[in-house]
PAZAPA-4460 file (N, C-alpha, C; in steps of 0.05 Angstrom, whole numbers, plus 32768, in hexadecimal, padded with zeros to 4 digits):
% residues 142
    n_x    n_y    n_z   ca_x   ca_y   ca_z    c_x    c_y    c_z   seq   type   mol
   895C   8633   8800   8942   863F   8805   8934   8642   87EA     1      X     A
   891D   863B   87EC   890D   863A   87CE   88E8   864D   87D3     2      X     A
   88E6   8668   87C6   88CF   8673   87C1   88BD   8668   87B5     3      X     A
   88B3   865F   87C0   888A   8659   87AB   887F   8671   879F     4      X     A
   8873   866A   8788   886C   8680   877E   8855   868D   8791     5      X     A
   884C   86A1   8794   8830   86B1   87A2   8816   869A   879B     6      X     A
   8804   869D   87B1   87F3   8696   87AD   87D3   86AD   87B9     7      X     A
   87C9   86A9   87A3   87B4   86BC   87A9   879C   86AC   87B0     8      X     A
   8792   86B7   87BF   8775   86AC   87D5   8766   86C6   87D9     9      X     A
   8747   86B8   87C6   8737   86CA   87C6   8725   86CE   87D4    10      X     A
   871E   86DE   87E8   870A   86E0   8804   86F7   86F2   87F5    11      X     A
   86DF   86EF   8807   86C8   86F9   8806   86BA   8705   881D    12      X     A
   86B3   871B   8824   86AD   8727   8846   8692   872A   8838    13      X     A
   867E   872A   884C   8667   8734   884F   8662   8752   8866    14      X     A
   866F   8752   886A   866C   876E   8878   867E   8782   8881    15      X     A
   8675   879D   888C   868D   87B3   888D   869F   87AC   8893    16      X     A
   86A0   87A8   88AB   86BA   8797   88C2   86B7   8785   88C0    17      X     A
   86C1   8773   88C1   86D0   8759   88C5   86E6   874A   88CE    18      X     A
   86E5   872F   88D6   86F7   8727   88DA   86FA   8703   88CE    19      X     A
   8702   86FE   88C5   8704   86DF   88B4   8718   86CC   88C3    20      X     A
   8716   86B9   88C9   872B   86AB   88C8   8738   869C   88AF    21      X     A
   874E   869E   88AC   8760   8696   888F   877A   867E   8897    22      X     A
   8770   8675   88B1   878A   8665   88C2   8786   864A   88A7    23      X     A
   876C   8640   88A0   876E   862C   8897   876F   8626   8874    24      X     A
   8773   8641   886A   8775   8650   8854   8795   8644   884C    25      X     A
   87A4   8659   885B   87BF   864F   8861   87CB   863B   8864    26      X     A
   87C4   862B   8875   87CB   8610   887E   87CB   85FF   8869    27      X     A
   87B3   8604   8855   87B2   85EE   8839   87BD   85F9   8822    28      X     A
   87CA   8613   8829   87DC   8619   8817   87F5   860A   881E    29      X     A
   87FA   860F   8834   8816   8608   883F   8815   85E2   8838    30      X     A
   8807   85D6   883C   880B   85BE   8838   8804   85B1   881C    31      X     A
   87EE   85C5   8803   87F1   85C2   87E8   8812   85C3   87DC    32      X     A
   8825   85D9   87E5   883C   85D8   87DB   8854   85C7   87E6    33      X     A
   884D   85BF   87FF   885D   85A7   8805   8871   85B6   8815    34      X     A
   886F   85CF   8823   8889   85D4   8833   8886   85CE   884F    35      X     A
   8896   85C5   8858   889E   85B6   8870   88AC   85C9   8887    36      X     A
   88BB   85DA   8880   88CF   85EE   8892   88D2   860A   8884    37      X     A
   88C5   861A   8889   88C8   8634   887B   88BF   8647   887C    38      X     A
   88AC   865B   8873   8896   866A   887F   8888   867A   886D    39      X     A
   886D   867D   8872   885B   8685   8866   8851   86A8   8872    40      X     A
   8856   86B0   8859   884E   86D1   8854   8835   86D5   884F    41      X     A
   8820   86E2   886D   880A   86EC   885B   87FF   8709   8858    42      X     A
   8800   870E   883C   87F4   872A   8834   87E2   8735   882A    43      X     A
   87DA   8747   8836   87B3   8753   8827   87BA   876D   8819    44      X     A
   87B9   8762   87FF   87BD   877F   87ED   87AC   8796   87E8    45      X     A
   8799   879C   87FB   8786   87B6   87FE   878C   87CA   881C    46      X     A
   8785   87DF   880E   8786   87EF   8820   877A   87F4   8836    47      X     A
   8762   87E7   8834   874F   87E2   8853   8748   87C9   8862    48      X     A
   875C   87B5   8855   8758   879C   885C   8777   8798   886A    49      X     A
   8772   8781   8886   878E   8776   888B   878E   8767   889A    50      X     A
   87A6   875C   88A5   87A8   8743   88AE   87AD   873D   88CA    51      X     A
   87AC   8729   88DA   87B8   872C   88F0   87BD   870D   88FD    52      X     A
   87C9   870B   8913   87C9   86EF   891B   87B9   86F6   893E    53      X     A
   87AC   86DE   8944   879E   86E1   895C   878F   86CB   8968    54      X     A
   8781   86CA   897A   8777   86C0   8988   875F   86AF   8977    55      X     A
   875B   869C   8970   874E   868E   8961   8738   8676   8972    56      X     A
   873C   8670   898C   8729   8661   899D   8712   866C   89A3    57      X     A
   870E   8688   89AE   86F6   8691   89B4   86EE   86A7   8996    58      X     A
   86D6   86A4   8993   86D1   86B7   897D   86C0   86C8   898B    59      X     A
   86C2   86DA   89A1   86BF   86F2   89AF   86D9   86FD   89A6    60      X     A
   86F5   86F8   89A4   8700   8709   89A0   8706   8717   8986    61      X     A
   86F6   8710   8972   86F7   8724   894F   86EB   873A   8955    62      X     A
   86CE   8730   8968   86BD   8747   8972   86C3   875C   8982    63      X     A
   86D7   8755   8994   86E6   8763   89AB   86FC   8774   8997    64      X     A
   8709   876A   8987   8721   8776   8971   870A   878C   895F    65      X     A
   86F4   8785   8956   86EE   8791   8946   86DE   87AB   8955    66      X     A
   86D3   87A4   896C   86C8   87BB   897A   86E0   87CF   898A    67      X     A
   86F4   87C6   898F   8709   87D1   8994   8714   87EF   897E    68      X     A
   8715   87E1   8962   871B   87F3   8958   870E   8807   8942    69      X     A
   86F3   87FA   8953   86E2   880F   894B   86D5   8829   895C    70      X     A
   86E2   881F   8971   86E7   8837   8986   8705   8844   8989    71      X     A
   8714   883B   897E   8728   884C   8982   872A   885C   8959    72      X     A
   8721   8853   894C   871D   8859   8931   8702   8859   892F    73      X     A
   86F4   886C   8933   86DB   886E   892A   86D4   887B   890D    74      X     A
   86B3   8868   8904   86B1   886C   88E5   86B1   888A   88D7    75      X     A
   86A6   889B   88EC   86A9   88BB   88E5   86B5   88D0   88FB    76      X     A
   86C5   88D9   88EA   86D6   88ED   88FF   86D3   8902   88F4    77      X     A
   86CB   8925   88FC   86CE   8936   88F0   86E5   8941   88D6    78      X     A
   86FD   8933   88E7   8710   8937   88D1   8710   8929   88BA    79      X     A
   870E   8912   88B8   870D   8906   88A2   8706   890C   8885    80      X     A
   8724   890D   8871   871E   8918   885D   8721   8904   8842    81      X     A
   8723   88F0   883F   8720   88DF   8825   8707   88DF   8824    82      X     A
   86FB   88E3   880D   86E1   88E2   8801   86D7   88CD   8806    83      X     A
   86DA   88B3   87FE   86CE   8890   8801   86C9   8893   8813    84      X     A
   86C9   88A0   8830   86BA   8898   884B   86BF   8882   8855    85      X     A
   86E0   8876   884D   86E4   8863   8861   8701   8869   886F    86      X     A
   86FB   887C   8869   8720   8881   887A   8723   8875   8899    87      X     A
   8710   886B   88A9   8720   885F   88B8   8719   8842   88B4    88      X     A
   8713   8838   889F   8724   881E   888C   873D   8827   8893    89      X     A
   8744   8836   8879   8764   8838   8881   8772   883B   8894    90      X     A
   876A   8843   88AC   8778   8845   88C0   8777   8835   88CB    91      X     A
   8765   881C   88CD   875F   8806   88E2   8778   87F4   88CC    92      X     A
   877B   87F3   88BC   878D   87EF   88AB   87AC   87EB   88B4    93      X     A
   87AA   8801   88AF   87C3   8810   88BC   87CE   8805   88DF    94      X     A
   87BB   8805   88E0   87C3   87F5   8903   87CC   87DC   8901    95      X     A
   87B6   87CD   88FC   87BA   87A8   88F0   87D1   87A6   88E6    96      X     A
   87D1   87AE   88CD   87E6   87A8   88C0   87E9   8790   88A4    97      X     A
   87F0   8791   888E   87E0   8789   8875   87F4   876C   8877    98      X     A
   8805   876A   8884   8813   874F   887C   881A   873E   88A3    99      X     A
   881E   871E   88A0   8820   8711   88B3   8836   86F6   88AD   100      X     A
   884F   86F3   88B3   885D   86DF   88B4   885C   86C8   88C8   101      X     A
   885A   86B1   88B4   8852   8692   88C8   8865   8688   88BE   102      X     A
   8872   867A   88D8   8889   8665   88D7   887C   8648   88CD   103      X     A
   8882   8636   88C2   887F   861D   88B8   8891   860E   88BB   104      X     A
   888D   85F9   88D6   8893   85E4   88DC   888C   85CE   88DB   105      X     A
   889A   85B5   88CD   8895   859A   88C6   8876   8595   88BB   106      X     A
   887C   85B1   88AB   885C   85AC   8893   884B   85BE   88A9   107      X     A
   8849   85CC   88BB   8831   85CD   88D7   883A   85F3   88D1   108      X     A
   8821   8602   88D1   882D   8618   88D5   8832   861E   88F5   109      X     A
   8844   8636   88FC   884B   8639   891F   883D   8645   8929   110      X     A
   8823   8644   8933   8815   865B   8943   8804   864E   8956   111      X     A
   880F   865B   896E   8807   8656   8990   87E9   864B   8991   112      X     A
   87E6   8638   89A3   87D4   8629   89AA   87B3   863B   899A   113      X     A
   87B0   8649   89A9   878F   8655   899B   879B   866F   898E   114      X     A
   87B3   8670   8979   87AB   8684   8961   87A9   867F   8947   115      X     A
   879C   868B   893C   8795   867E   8924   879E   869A   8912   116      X     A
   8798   86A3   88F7   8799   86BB   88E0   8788   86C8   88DB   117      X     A
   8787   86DE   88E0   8770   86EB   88D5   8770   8703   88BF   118      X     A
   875A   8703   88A5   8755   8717   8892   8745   8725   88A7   119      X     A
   8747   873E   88A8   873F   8759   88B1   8732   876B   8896   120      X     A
   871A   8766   888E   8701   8773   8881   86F8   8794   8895   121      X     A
   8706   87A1   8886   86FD   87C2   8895   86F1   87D5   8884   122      X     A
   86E6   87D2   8869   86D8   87DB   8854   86CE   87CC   8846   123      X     A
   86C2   87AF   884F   86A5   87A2   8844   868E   87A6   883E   124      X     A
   8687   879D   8836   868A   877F   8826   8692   877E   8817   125      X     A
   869F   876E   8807   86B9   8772   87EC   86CA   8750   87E4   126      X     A
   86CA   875A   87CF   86DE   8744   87C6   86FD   8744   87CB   127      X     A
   870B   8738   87D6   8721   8738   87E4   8734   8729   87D8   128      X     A
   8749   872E   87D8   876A   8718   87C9   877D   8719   87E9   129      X     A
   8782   86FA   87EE   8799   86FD   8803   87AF   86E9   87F1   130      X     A
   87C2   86F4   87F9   87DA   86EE   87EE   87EC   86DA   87FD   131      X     A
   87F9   86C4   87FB   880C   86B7   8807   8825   86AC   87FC   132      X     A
   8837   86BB   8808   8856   86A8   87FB   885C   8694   8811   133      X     A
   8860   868B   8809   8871   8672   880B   8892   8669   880A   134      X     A
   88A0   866D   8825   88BC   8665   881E   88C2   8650   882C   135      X     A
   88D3   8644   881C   88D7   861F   882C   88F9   862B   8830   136      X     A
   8906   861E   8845   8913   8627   8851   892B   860D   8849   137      X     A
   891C   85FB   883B   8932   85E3   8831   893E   85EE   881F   138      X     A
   8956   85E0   881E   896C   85E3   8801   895B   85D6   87F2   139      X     A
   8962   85E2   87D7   8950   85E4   87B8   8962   85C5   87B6   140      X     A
   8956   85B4   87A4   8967   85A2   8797   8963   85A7   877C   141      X     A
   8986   85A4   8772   8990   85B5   8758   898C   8592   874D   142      X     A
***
């Protein structure tokens, strides 16, 4: 088994919420380093940003995900006490979840007919870093 070093991918959101697709982000990572069988780690190193895997054929559903959790996390709540005024960033956060593992088969990453990757922008617009490792699952040749 052999680690690739990290690779950083720098996104750009234009707005509060968001949702990106990063399926093809990945994919040219995965096939710049040449792994064939192994799997790819992806991670969003902010606290209001994150990741997810989903439904990638119809683009009603980012809108459906994003109006979703903006009703169950709404932008102001009486309680809410971090100063920045985005605390439910963080919480929509907190749900998603900041990292997503993809299997990589014969060079192809593994994901079901219409899903694709998605960066989750929940305190945009901003400059963004996503992160990807890379493990090839072949024996190293010594």
């Amino acid at each position: 088994m052999q680690s690739h070093p990290l690779v950083t991918e720098p996104l750009e959101t234009r707005q509060r919420s968001e949702i990106v697709d990063v399926t093809d982000a990945v994919r040219r990572i995965v096939r710049q380093k040449r792994v064939t069988d192994g799997m790819a780690i992806v991670y969003i190193p902010h606290t209001t940003a994150a990741v997810t895997i989903n439904e990638n054929y119809d683009p009603d559903v980012k809108s459906d995900m994003l109006k979703k959790l903006e009703t169950l996390i709404p932008r102001h709540e009486s309680y809410y006490q971090h100063e920045e005024g985005n605390s439910d960033s963080h919480v929509k956060t907190a749900f998603v979840g900041n990292s997503a593992t993809v299997l990589i088969e014969r060079g192809e990453l593994v994901l079901g007919r219409w899903q694709g990757i998605y960066f989750c922008e929940f305190d945009g617009p901003r400059q963004r870093e996503m992160y990807v490792k890379l493990v090839d699952f072949r024996p190293t040749q010594d």
